[in-house]
Backbone as a ProteinNet text record, in pm:
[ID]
protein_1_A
[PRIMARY]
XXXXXXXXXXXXXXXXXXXXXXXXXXXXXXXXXXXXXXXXXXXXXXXXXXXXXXXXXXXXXXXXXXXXXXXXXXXXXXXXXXXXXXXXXXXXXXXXXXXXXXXXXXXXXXXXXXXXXXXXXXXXXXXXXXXXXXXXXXXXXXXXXXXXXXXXXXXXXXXXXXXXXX
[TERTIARY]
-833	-762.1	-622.4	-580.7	-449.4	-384.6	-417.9	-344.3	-311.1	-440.4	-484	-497.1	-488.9	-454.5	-287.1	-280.2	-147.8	-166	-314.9	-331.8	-207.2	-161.6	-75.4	28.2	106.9	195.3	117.4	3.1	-55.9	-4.2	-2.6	16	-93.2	-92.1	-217.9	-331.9	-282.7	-377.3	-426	-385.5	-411	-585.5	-624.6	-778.4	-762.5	-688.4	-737.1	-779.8	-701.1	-701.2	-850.9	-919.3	-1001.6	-1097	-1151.8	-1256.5	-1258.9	-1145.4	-1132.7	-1218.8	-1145	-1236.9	-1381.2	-1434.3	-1539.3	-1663.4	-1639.1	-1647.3	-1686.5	-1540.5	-1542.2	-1644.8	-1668.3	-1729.5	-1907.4	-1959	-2039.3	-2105.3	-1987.4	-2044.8	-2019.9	-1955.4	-1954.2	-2087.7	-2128.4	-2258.8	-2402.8	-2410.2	-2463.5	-2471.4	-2391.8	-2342.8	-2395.6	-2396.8	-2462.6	-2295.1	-2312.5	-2225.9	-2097	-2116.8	-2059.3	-1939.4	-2009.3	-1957.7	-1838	-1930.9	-1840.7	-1691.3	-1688.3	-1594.1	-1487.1	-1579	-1451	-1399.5	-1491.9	-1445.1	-1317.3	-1356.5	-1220.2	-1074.1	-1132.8	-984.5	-896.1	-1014.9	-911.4	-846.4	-918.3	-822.8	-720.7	-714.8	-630.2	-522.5	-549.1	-392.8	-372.3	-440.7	-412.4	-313.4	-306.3	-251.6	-241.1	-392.3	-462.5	-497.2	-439.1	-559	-447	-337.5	-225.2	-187.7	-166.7	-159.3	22.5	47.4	194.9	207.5	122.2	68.3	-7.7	-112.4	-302.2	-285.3	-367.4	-394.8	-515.6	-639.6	-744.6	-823.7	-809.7	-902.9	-1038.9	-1021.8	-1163.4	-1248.6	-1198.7	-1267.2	-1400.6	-1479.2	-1650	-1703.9	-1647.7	-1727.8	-1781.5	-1919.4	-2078.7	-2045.6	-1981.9	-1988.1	-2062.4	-2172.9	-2230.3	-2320.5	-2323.5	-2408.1	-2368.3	-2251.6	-2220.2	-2164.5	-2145.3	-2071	-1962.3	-1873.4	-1743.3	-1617.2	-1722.3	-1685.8	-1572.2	-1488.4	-1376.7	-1327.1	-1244.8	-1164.4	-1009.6	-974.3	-831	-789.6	-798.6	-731.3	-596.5	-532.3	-362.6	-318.7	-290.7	-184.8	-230.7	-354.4	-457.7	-506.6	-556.6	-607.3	-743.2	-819.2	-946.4	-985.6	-875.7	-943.5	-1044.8	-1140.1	-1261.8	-1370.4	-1343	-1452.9	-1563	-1657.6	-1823.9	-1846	-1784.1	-1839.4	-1930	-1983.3	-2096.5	-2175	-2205.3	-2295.1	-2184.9	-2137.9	-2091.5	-2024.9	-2007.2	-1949.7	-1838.2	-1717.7	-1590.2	-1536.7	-1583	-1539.9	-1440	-1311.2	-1241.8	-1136.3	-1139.2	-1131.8	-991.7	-905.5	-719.2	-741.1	-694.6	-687.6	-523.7	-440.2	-341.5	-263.9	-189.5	-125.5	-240.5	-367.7	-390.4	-435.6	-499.9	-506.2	-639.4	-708.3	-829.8	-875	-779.1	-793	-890.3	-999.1	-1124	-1261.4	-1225.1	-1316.5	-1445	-1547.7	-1649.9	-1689.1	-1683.5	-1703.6	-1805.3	-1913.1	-1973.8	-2082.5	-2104.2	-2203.5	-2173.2	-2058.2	-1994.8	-1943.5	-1906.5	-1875	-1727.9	-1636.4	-1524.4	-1458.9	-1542.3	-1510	-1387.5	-1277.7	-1178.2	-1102.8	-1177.8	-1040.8	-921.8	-807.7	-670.7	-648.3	-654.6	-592.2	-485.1	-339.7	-249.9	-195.2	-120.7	-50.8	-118.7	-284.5	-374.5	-365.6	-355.5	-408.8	-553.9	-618.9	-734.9	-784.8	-675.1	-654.2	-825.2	-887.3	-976.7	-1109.2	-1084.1	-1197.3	-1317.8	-1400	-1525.9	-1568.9	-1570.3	-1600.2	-1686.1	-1752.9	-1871.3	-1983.2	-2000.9	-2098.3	-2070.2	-1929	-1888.8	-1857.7	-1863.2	-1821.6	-1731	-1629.5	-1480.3	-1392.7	-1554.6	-1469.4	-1352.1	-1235.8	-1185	-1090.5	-1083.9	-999.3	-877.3	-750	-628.3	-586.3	-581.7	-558	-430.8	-296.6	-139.1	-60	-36.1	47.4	-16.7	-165.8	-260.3	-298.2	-289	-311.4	-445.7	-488.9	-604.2	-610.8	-550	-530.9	-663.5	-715	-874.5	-979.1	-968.2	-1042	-1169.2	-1300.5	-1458	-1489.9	-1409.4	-1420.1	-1399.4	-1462.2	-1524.5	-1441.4	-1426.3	-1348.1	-1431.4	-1536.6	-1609.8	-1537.2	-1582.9	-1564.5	-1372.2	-1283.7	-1192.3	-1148.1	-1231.8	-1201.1	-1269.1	-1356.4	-1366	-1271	-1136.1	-1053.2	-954.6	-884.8	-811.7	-683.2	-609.3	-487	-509.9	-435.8	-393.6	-224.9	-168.2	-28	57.8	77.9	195.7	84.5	-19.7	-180.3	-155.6	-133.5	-150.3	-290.5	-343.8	-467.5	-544.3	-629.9	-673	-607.1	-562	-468	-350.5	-287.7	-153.7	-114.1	-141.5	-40.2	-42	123.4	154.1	101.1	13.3	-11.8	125	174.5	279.2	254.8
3731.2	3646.5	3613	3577.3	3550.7	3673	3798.9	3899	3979.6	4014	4089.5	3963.4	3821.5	3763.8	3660.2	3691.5	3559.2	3462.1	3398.8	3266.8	3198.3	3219.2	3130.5	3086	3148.7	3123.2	3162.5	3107	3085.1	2926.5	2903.2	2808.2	2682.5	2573.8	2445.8	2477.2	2541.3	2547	2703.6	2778.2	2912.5	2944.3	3050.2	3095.7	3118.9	3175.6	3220.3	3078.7	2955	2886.8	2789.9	2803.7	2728.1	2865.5	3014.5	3061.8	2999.3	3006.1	2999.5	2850	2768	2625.3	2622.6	2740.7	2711.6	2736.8	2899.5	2974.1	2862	2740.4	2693.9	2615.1	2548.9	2408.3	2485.6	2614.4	2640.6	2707.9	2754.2	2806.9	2723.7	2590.2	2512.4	2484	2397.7	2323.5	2447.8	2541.9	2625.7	2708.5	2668.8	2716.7	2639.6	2730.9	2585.4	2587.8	2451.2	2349.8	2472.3	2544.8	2660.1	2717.9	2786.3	2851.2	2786.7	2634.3	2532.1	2547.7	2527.2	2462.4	2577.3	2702.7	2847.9	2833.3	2807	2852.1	2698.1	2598.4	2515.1	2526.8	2622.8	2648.5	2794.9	2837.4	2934.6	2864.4	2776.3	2723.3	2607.4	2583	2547.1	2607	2700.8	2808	2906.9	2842.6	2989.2	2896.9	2762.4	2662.6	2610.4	2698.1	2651.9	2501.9	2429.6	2285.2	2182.2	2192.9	2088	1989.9	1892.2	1785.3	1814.6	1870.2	1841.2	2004.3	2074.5	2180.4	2254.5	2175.9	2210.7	2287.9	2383.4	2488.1	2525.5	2460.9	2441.9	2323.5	2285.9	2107.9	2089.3	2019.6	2007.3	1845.9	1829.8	1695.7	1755.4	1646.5	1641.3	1768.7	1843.5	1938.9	1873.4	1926.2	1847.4	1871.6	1817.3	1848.6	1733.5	1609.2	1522	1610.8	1485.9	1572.2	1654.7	1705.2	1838	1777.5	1899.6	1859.4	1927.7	1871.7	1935.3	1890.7	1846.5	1852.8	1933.6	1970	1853.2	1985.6	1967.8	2035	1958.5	2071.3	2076.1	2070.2	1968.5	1926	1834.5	1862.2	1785.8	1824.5	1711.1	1695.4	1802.5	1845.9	1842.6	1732.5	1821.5	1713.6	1700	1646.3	1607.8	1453.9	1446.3	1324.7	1379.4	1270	1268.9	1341.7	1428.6	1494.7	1375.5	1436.2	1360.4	1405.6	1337.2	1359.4	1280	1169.9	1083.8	1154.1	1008.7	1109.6	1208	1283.5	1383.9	1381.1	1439.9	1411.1	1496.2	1362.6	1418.6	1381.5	1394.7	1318.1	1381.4	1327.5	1400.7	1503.2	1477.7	1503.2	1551.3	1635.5	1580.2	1589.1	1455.8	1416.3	1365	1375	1290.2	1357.5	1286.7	1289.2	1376.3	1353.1	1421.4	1284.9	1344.3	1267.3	1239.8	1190.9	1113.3	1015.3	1005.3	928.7	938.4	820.6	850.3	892.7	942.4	1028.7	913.8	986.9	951.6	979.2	885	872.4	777.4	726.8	610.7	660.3	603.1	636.7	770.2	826.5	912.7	876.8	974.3	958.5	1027.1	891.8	953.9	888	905.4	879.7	959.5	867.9	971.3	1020.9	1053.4	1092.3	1032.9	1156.9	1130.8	1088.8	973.2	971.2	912.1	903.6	853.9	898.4	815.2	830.3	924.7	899.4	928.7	862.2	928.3	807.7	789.9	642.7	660.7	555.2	514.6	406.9	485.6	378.4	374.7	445.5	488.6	571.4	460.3	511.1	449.3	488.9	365.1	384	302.1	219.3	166.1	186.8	159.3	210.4	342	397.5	511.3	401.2	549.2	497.9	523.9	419.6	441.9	411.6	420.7	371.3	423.9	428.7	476.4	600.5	570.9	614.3	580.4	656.2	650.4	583.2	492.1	439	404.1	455.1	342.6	446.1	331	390.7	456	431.8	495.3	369.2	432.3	326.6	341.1	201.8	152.3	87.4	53	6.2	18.8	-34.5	-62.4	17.6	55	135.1	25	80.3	-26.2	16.6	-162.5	-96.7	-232.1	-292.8	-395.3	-435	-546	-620.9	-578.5	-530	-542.8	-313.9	-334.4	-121.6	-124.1	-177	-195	-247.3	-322.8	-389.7	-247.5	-145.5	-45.4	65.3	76.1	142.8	178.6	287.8	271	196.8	194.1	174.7	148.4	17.3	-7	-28.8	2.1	-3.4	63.6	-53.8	-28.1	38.7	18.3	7.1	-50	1.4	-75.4	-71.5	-249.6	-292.8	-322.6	-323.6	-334.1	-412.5	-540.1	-616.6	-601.9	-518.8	-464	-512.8	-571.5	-613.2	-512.4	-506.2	-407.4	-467.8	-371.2	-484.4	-399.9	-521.4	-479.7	-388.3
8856.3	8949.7	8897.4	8801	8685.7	8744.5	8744.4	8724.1	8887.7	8906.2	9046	9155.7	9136	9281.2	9242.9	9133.7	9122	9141.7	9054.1	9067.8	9001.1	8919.5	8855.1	8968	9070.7	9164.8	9289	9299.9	9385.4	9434.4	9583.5	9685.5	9641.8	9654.5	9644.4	9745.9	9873.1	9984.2	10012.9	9887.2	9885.1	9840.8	9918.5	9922	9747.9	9661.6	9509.1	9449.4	9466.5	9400	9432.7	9583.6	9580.6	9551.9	9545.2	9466.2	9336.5	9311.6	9113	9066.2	9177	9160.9	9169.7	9306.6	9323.7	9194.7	9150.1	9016.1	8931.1	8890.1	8787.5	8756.8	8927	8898.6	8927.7	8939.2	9002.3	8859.2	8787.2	8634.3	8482.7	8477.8	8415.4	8412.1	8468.4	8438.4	8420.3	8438.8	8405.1	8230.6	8189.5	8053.2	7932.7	7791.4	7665	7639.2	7554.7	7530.5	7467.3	7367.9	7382.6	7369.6	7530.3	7660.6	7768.7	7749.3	7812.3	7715	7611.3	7526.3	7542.7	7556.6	7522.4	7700.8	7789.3	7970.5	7963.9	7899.5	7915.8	7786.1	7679.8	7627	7659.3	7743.4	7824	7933.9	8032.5	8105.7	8099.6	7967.7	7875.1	7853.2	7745.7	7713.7	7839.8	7963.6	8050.4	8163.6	8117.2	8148.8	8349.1	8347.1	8432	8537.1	8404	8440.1	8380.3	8373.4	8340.6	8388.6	8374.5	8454.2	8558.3	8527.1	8523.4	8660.7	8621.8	8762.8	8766.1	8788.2	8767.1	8903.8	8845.5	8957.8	9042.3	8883.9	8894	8898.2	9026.7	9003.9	8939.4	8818.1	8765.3	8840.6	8922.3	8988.5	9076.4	8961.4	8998.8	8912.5	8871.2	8761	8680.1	8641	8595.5	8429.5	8320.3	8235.3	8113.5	8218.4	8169.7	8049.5	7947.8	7816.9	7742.5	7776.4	7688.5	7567.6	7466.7	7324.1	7311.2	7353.1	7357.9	7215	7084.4	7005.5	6945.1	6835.1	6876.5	7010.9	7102.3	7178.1	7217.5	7255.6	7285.5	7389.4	7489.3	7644.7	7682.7	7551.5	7576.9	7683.1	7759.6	7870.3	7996.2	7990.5	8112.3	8184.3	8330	8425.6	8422.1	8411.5	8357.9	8508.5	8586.3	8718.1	8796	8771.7	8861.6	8786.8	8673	8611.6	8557.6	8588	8521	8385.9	8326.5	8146.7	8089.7	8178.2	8114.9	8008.7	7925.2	7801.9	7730.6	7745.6	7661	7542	7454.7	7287.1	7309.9	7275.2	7265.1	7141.9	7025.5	6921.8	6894.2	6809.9	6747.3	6823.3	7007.9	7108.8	7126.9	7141.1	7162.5	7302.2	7366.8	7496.7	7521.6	7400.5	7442.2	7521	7649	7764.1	7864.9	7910.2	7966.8	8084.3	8188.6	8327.9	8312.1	8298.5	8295.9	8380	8493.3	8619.7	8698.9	8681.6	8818.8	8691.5	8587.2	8518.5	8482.7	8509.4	8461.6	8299.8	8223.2	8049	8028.7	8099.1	8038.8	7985.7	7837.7	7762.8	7663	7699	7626.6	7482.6	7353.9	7245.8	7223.6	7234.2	7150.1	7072	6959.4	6873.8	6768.2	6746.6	6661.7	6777.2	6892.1	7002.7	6990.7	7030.8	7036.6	7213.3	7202.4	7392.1	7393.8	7318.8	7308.4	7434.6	7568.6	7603.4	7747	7739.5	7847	7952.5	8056.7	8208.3	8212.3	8238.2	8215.5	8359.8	8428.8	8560.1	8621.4	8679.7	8664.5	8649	8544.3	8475	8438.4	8405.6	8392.4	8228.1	8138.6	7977.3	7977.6	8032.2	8027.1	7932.6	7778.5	7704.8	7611.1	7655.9	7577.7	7396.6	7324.6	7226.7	7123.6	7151.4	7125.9	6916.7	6856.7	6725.7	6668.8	6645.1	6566.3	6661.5	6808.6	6893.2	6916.8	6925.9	6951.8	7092.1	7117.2	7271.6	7302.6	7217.8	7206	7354.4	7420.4	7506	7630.9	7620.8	7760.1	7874.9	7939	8112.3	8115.2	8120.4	8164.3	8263.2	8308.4	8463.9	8547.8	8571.9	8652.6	8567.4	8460.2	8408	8358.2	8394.6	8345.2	8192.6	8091.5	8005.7	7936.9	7798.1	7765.5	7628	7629.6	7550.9	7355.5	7389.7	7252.5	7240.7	7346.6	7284.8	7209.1	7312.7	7263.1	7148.3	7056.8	6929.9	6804.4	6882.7	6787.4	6754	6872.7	6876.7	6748.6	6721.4	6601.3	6620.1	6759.8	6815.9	6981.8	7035	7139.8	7127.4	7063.9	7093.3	7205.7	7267.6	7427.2	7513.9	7503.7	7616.5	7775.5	7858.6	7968.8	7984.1	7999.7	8044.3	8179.9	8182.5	8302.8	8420.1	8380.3	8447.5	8458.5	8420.5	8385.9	8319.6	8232	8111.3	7994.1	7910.2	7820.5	7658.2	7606.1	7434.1	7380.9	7316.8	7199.9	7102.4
[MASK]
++++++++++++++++++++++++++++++++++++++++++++++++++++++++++++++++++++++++++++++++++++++++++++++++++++++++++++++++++++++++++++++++++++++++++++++++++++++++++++++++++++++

């Protein structure tokens, strides 16, 4: 599809771009933990899934439970994905879109989310020790005054209420 349909300069409302989605979200959750990790760092360096001109919507792809130990999703779009449960420790998330995402009960621990959108994502029970949070929007995000004190960094954090921490 990259090559033989021109997904890459493919249209938003173009037929390549919604197979490729369908594919994604239809053979993700089908895969061991893995499979998963290699099908999202190709659409990673294939720069597929960028926040900045995602081609491939990962919203609602089933990737609850998985161990996506450590991986590499800088400044990808990751809104609306279901990662509940899943192990992101050690995670590089920074600048990526995390908007809407389902994380509760998830592990990210050591994750880099510097400078993540996370407006209302759901962290409910995830577990955040020793996570990078300086400079990420939390803005409506469900997410608890105790997980936040395990964090490594909230510096320049927008919070749920909108206020900026110093």
């Amino acid at each position: 599809m990259l090559l033989h349909e021109s997904l890459r300069n493919s249209k938003e409302d173009d037929e390549v771009r919604n197979i490729a989605r369908v594919l994604t979200l239809t053979v993700l959750p089908r895969l061991d933990d893995v499979r998963k990790i290699g099908v999202l760092e190709f659409l990673h360096e294939s720069c597929l899934i960028k926040k900045d001109n995602r081609i491939i919507d990962l919203a609602g792809v089933m990737l609850a439970k998985a161990d996506l130990s450590p991986i590499n999703l800088m400044g990808d779009d990751l809104s609306g994905a279901l990662l509940a449960e899943s192990k992101l420790d050690y995670a590089y998330l920074n600048e990526a879109n995390l908007e809407g995402a389902i994380l509760n009960s998830a592990s990210l621990r050591y994750a880099d989310l510097r400078k993540a959108n996370l407006e209302g994502a759901d962290l409910l029970g995830a577990k955040l020790y020793g996570a990078n949070f300086s400079f990420t929007n939390l803005t409506g995000a469900s997410v608890t005054d105790e997980q936040l004190k395990e964090t490594k960094s909230l510096k320049g954090a927008t919070m749920s209420g909108g206020s900026i921490l110093p």
